[in-house]
N, C-alpha and C positions, 0 to 999 in steps of 0.2 A: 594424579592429574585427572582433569576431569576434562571429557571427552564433549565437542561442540560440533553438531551435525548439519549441514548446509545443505540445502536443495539441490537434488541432482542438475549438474549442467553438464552440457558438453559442446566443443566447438562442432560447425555445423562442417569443418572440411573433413568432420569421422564417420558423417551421415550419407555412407554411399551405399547402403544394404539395400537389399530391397524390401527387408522389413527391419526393425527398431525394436527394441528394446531398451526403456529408460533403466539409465545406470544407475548402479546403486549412489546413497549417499556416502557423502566424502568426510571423512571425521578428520580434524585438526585438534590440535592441542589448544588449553587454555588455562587460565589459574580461577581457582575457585574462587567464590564471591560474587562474582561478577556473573550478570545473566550474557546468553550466547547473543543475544538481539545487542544490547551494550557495549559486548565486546568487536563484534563486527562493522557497527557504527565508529567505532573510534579508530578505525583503519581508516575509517575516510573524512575523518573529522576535516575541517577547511572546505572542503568540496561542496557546491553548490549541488543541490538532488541532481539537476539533471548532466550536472557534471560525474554524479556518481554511477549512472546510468548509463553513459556514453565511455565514460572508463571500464566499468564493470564490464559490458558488451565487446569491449575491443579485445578485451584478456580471452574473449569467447570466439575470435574469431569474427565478430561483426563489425561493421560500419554504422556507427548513427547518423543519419542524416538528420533528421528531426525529434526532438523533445519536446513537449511542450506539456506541464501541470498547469494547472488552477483551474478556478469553480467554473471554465468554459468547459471542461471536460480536460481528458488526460489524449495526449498521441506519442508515440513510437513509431518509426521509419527506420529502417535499418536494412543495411542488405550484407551479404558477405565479404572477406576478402580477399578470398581464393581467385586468381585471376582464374580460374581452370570451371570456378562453379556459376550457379546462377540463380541462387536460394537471397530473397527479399521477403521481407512485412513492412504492413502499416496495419498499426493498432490503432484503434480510435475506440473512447469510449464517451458518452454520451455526457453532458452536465452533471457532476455531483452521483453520477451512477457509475456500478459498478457492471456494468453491460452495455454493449455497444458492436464492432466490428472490426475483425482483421481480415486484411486481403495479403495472400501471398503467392510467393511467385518462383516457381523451381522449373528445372530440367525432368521431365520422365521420358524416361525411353524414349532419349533423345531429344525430345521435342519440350519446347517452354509453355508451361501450363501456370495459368493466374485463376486462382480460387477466392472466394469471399468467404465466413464462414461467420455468424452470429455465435457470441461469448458470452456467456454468462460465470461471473467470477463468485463463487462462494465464498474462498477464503484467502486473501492473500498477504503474507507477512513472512519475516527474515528464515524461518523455522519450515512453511510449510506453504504450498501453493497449491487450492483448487478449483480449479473449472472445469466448463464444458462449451465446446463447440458446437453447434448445430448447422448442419446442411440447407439454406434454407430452401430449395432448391425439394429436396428429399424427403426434409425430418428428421435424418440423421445424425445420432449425435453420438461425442466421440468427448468422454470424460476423462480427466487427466488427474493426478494427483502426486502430488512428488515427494509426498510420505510413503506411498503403496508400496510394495514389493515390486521389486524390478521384473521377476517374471511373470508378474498378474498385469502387464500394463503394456500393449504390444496395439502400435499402431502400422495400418500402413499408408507407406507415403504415398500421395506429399503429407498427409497428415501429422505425421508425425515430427517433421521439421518445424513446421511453426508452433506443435504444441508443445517439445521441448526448447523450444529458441525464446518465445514466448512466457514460456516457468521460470525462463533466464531475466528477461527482462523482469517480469514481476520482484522475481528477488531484490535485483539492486534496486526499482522503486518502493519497495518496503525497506532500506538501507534507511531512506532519509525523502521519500517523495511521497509516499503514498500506500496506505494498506487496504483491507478489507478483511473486514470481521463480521460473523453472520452476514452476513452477502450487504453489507450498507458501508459504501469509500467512506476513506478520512484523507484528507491532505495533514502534510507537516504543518507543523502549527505558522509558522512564519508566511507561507504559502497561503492558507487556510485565511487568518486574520485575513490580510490584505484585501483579500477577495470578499470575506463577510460584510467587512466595512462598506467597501466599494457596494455591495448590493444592497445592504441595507442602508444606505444615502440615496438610493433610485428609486426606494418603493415609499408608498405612502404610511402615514403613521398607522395606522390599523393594521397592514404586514410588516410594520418591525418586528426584529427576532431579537430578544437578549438573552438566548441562551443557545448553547450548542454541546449536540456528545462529544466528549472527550475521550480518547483513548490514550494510556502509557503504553511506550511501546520500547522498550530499552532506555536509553537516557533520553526518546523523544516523546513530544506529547503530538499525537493525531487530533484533528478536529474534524467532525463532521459538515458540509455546507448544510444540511438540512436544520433551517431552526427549532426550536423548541417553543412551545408558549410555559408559561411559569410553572403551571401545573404539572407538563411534563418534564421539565427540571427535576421538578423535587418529588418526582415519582424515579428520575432515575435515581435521584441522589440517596434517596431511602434505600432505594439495593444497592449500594456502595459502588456505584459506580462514577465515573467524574465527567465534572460540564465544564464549558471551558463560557464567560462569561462578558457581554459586549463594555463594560466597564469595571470599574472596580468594588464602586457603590453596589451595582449586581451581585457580583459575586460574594461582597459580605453578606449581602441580603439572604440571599440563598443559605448559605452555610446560617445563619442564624437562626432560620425558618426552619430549616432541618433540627433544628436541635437550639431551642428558644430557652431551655433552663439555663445557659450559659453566653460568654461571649468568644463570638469564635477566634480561633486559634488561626495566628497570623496577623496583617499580610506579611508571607515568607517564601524564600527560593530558596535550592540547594545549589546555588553558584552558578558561576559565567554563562549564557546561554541558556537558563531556564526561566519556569516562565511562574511569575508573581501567583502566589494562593493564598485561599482560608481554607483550613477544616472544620466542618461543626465543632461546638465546643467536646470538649474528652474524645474526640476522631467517632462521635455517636450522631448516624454512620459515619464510617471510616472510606470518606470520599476525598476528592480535589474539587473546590469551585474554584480554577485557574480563570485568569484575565491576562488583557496584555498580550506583547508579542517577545520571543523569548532575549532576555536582554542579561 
């Protein structure tokens, strides 16, 4: 059996120390073949992102008040449901970035204390979450990583509630709503499109985009809101990386240009819910120019 590791979480009504230690990760069983991101996804298949968000959080002991993705930026609101506590956030992160602001709100010795704290997210997806807080206030900043060793990682609160409660949230928005890789968001591709369209129908022709980073990410594809012009396409395309393309005509284009001795391979999907492609011809490179929305 091959063992599938998930990002420490824990409900916030365990968080009564007066210091913290992130627990270790939690291994579950699964069948080979399948990646862990693919396998965890299909637990929540049907589920809209921010339906997976707000379920995922309740199992944690929270409350969602508010979700909201797309290319206006990303929010989370949530607070506890311990009638006994008094631990809240609100995440808000800026347009198409992966940085922005959470405010949270606990009991300390006694007394109810509301903090702000600047975010800066490195990495975030089903496997591994990391950022950093910063005091703006101070300068102080308080780095989290929920791959580290549970004893090298010791916050004190309130700190430590919104940065474990917070690693929680991130997970389930890398489920199916949102990741971060080398510090630059991708929305779920369905989320993503909608919003690219919409923006690029408001700007003038000289800032249209037809091209966007692509990321696989389990059985999902990520898209970046940040557009591309042609050249940086097929500069990512060359290191095998994949674009995801504002029509279809685009994206054959692209896959051809990348690799002109041939005709590209495709248009193809791998079934219900994915989303239409080319490969250059002979997969040289061995990228995705995806279009479309996943159908």
């Amino acid at each position: 059996m091959i063992k599938k590791y998930l990002p420490a979480t824990v409900s916030v009504l365990a968080l009564t120390m007066n210091l913290l230690v992130a627990p270790p990760a939690m291994a579950i069983d699964t069948n080979p073949g399948e990646s862990d991101t693919a396998i965890v996804q299909a637990e929540y298949k049907g589920l809209a992102p921010s339906e997976i968000v707000e379920q995922g959080l309740a199992e944690e002991g929270l409350d969602v008040e508010q979700v909201a993705v797309d290319a206006g930026g990303i929010e989370i609101a949530a607070e506890t449901t311990d009638p006994e506590g008094n631990f809240a956030f609100d995440l808000a992160l800026e347009p198409g970035q992966p940085h922005g602001v959470v405010t949270f709100t606990d009991t300390v010795a006694g007394e109810t204390v509301t903090e702000s704290y600047e975010i800066e997210i490195l990495e975030s997806q089903v496997e591994r979450s990391v950022f950093v807080l910063t005091n703006p206030e101070t300068g102080e900043k308080y780095t989290y990583d929920s791959a580290a060793a549970s004893t090298s990682i010791v916050f004190v609160i309130p700190v430590a509630f919104a940065a474990i409660s917070i690693s929680t949230a991130f997970y389930y928005l890398a489920v199916g709503a949102a990741i971060v890789i080398a510090g630059a968001l991708a929305l779920e591709a369905a989320k993503a499109v909608s919003s690219i369209i919409a923006e690029n129908n408001r700007r003038p022709s000289s800032q249209k985009r037809s091209y966007y980073p692509a990321v696989r990410s389990g059985s999902k594809v990520f898209i970046s809101p940040n557009g591309l012009s042609s050249a940086q396409a097929q500069t990512r395309g060359r290191a095998g990386l994949d674009v995801w393309a504002i029509s279809r005509e685009s994206a054959k284009s692209l896959a051809k240009t990348l690799n002109p001795s041939g005709t590209p391979i495709g248009a193809e999907k791998h079934g219900a819910g994915y989303l239409w492609h080319f490969h250059p011809a002979a997969h040289r490179p061995n990228m995705h120019s995806f279009y479309g929305l996943p159908a």
